[in-house]
C-alpha positions as CSV (number, residue, x, y, z in Angstrom):
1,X,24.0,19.3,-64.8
2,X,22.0,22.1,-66.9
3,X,20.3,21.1,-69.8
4,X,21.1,22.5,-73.5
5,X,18.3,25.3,-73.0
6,X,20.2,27.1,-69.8
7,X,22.7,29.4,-69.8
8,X,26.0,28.9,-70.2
9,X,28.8,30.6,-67.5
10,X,30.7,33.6,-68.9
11,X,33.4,33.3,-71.1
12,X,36.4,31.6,-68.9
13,X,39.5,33.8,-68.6
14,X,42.6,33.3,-70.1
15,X,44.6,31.7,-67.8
16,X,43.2,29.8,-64.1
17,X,42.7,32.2,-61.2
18,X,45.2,30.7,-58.9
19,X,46.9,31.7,-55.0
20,X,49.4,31.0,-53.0
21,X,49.6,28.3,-50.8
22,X,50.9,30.0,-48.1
23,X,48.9,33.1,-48.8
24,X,45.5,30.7,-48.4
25,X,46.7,29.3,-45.3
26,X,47.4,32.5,-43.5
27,X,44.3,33.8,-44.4
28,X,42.5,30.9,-42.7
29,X,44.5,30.4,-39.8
30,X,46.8,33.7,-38.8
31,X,48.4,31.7,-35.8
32,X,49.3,28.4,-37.9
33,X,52.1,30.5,-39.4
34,X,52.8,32.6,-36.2
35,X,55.8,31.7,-33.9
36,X,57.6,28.6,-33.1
37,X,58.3,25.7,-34.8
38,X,55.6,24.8,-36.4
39,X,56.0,27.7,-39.5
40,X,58.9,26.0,-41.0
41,X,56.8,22.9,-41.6
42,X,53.7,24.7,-42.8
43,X,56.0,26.6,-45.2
44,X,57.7,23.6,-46.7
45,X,54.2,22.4,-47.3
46,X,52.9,25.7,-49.0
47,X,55.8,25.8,-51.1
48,X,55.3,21.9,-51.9
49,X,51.6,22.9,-52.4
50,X,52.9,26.1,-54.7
51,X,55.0,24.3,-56.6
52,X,52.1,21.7,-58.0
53,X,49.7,25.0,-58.6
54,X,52.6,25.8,-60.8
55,X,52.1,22.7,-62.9
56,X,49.1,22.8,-62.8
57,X,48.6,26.7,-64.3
58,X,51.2,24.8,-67.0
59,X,49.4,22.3,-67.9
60,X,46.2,24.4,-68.5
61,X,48.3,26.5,-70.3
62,X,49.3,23.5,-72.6
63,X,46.2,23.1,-73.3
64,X,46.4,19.3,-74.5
65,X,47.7,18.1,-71.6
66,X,50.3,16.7,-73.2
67,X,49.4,13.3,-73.6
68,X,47.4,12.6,-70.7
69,X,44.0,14.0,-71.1
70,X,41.5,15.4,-69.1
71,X,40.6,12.0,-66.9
72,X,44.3,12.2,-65.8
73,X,44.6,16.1,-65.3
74,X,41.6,16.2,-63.3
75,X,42.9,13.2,-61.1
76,X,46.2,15.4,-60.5
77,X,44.4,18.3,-59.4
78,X,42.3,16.1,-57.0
79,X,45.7,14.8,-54.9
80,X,46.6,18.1,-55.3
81,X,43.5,18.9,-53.2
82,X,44.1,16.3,-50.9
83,X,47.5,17.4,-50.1
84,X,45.7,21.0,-49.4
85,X,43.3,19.3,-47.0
86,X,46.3,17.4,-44.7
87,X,47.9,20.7,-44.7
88,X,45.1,22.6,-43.7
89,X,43.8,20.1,-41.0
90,X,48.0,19.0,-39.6
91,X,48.6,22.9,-39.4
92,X,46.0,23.5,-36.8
93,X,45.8,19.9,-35.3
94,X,49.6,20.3,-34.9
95,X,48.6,23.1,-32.2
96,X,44.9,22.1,-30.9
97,X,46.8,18.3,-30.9
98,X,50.3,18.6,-29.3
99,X,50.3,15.2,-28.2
100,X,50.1,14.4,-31.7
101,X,52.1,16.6,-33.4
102,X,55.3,14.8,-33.7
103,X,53.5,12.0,-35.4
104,X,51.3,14.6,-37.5
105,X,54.7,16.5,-38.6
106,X,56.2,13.8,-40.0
107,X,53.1,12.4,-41.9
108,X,52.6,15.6,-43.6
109,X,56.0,16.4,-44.2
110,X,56.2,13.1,-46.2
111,X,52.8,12.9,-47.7
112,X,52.8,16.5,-49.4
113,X,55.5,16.4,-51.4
114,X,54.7,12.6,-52.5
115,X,51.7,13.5,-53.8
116,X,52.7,16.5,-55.5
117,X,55.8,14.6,-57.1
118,X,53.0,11.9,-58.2
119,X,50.6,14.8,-59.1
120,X,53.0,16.6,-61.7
121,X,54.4,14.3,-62.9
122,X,51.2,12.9,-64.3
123,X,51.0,16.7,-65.7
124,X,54.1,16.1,-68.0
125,X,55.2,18.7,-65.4
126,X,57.5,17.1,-62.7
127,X,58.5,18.7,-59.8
128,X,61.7,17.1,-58.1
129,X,60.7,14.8,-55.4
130,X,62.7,14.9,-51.9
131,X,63.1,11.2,-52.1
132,X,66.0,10.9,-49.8
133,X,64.1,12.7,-46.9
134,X,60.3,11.1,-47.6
135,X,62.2,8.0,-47.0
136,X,64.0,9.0,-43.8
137,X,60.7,10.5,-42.5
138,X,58.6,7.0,-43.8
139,X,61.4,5.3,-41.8
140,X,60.8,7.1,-38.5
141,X,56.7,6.8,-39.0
142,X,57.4,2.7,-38.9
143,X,59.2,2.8,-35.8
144,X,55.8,4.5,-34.4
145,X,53.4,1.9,-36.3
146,X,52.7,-0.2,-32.7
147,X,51.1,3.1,-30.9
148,X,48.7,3.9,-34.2
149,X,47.7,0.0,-34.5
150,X,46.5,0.2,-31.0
151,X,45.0,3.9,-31.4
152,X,43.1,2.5,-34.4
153,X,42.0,-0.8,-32.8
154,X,40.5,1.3,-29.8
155,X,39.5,4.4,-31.7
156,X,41.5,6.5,-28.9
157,X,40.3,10.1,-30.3
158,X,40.8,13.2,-28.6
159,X,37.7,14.2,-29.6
160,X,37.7,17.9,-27.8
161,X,41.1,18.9,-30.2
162,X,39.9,17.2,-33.1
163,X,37.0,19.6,-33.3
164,X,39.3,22.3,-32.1
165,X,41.4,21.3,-35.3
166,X,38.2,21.8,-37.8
167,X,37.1,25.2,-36.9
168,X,39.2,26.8,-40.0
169,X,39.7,30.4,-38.5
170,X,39.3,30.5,-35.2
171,X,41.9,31.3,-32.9
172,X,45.0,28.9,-32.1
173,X,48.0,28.8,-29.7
174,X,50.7,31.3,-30.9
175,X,53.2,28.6,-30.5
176,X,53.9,24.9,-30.8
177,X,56.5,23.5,-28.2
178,X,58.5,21.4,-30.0
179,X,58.8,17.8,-29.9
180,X,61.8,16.3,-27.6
181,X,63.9,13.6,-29.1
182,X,61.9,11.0,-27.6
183,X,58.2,12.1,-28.1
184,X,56.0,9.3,-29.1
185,X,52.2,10.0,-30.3
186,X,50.4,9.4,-27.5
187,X,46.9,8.2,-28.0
188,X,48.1,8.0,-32.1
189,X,46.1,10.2,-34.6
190,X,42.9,11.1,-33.7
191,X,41.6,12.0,-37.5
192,X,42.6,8.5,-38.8
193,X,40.8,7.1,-35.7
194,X,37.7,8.6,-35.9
195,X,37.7,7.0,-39.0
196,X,35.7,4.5,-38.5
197,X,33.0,6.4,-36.1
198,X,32.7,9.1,-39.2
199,X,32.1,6.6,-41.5
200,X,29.4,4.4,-39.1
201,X,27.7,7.5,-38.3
202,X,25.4,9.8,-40.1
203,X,27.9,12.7,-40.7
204,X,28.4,12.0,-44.2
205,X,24.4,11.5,-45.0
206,X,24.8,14.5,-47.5
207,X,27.6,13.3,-49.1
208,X,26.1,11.1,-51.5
209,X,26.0,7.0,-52.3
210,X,29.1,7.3,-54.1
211,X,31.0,9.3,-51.1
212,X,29.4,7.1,-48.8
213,X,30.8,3.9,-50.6
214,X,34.5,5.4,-51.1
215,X,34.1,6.2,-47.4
216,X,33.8,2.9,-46.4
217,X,36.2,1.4,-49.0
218,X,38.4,3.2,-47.7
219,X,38.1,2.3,-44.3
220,X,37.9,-1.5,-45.4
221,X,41.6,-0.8,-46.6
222,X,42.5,1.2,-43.5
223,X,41.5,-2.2,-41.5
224,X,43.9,-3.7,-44.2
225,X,47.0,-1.5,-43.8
226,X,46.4,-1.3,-39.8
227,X,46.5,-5.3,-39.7
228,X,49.7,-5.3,-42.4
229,X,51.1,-3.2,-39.8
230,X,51.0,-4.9,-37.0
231,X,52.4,-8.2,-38.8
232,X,55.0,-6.3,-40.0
233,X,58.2,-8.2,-38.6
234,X,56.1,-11.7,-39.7
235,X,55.2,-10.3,-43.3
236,X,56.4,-12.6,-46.2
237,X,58.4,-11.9,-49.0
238,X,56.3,-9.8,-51.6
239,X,54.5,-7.8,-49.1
240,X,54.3,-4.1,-48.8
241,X,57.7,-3.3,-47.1
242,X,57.4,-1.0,-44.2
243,X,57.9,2.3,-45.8
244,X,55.7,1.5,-48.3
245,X,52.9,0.9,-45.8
246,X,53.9,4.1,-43.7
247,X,53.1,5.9,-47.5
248,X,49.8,3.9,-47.5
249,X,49.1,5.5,-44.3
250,X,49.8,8.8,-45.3
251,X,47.3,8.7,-47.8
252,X,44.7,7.4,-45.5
253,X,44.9,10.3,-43.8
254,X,45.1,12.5,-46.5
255,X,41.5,11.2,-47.4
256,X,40.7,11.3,-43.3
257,X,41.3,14.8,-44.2
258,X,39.3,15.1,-46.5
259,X,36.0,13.4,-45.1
260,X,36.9,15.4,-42.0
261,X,37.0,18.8,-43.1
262,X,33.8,18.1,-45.6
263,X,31.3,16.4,-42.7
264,X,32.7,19.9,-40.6
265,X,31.1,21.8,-42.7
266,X,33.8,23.3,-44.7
267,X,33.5,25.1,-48.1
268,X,34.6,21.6,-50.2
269,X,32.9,20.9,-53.1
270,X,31.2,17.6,-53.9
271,X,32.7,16.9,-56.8
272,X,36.2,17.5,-55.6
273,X,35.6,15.4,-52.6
274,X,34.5,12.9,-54.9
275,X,37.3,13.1,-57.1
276,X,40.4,13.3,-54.4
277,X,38.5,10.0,-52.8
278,X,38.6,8.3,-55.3
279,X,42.4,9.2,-56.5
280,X,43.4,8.2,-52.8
281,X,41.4,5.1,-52.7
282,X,43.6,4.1,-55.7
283,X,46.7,5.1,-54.2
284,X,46.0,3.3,-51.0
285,X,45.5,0.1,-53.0
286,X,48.2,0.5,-55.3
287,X,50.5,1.0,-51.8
288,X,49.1,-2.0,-50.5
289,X,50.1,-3.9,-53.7
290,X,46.4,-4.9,-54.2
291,X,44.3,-5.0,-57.6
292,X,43.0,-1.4,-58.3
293,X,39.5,-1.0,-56.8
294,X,36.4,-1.1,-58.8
295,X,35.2,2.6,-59.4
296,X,31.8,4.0,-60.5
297,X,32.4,5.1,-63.8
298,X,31.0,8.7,-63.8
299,X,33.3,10.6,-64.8
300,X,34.2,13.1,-62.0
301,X,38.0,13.4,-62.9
302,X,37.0,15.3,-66.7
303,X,34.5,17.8,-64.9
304,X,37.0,18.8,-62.4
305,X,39.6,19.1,-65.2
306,X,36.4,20.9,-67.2
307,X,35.9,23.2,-64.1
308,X,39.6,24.0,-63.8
309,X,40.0,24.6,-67.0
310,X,37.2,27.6,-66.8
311,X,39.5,29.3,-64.4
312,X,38.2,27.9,-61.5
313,X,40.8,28.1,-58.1
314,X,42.0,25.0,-56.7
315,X,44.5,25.4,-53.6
316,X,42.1,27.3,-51.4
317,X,39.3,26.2,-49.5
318,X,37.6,29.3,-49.3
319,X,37.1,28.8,-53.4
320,X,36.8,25.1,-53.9
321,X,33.1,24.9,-54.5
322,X,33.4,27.1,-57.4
323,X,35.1,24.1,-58.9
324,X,31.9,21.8,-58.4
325,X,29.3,24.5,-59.6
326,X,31.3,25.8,-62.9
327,X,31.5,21.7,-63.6
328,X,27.9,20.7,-63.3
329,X,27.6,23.8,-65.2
330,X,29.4,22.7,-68.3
């Protein structure tokens, strides 16, 4: 933070300095939206993705926030972040992954739009959820839940792809083939298990205590859901039914994401990181029907929502960090 004797940024502009989903994405990766059938996907997330930038511009707009306050706009902007990062990281794994991509497809294709239904909303902004196929799609994710417990449990990564799927920019396959009707993810998801290896090694040694300690809270509740998972025909009445825990594991990987594409290097603020950790971290435990978790207090949420609020750009990676440094500004 700068003390009361530096300067101050430049007069913020009238409105937030925004882009298109879509747009961002094409611009990173030119073959994620090329041929096959992998565009239609990636599209439906942009426009997902688009849609939440749109209530999010409104909600700036407002100015009060209606009656939710900065805490709660900055934590919408966070998942709307996170929904950027399993976009981002499931449109090139989809290709550098194809053993995984059935399983990635349908994570993403549910998690986006849940997050930016949960994200507006909190904006006094809703956009209309696509309830009826995030539940079909959570539904098909269970029926897979016995290959990811035993991915998890051996941390079976692809390791070669996995980096592939990181290096925002560089060249991809034109095409994905297309899942046949009885493709299974062999081998599981290679971002959710490296999990554990990212967070036991010294990748995230930059991050910070705090990311550090949502890191591994976060894979302590990973452990959780991957055991809930595999009791799941044995689970007594009042626990987390099995589409609730496929949306539990959506948002693990949303934050896998996140870690991922921040210990890869990518342009992604600290302070976002921060924030969308700690938004998921919630989420995850709220899915798992547990008491919230116990946060740091400082209060990352109201300078993201400070930074935004300057005119600071949110869904792009390539402009992220200008969200951190015109908030530790402030």
């Amino acid at each position: 933070m700068t003390s009361a004797s530096e300067p101050h940024p430049a007069d913020p502009p009238s409105a937030p300095r925004t882009t298109s989903s879509l747009h961002g994405l094409s611009g990173l990766d030119p073959a994620a939206i090329g041929g096959g059938p992998l565009p239609l996907h990636v599209t439906g997330w942009a426009q997902s993705l688009d849609a939440g930038d749109r209530a999010l511009r409104a909600a700036l707009h407002d100015g009060a926030v209606g009656a939710t306050g900065a805490h709660a706009l900055g934590r919408a902007a966070a998942l709307l972040g996170a929904a950027e990062a399993a976009t981002v990281l499931a449109a090139r794994s989809a290709h550098v992954l194809p053993a995984e991509a059935d399983l990635t497809l349908t994570v993403v294709s549910a998690l986006v739009p849940a997050l930016v239904a949960e994200a507006t909303s909190a904006l006094d902004h809703p956009a209309a959820p696509q309830v009826s196929r995030v539940e079909r799609l959570r539904g098909a994710l269970t029926a897979q839940f016995p290959w990811l417990v035993h991915g998890f449990a051996s941390e079976a990564v692809d390791g070669a792809g996995l980096a592939e799927a990181v290096r925002l920019g560089a060249p991809l396959p034109a095409t994905v083939d297309a899942p046949g009707p009885d493709a299974r993810p062999r081998g599981g998801c290679s971002p959710v298990q490296a999990l554990p290896r990212l967070v036991g090694g010294d990748a995230l040694d930059a991050a910070g205590a705090e990311v550090q300690g949502l890191a591994r809270s976060l894979l302590a509740a990973g452990d959780e859901l991957h055991r809930r998972m595999a009791e799941l025909p044995t689970e007594p009445a009042g626990s987390p039914t099995g589409r609730e825990l496929a949306a539990a594991y959506e948002t693990l990987y949303a934050a896998t994401a996140c870690l991922t594409l921040w210990a890869a290097g990518v342009a992604v603020g600290p302070l976002w990181l921060r924030t969308a950790l700690r938004a998921l971290l919630v989420r995850l435990h709220r899915l798992l029907l547990e008491p919230p978790p116990v946060l740091d207090p400082y209060p990352a949420e109201e300078l993201l929502a400070i930074a935004l609020g300057a005119g600071a750009r949110l869904l792009t990676f390539r402009t992220v960090d200008e969200i951190s440094a015109q908030a530790e500004a402030a």
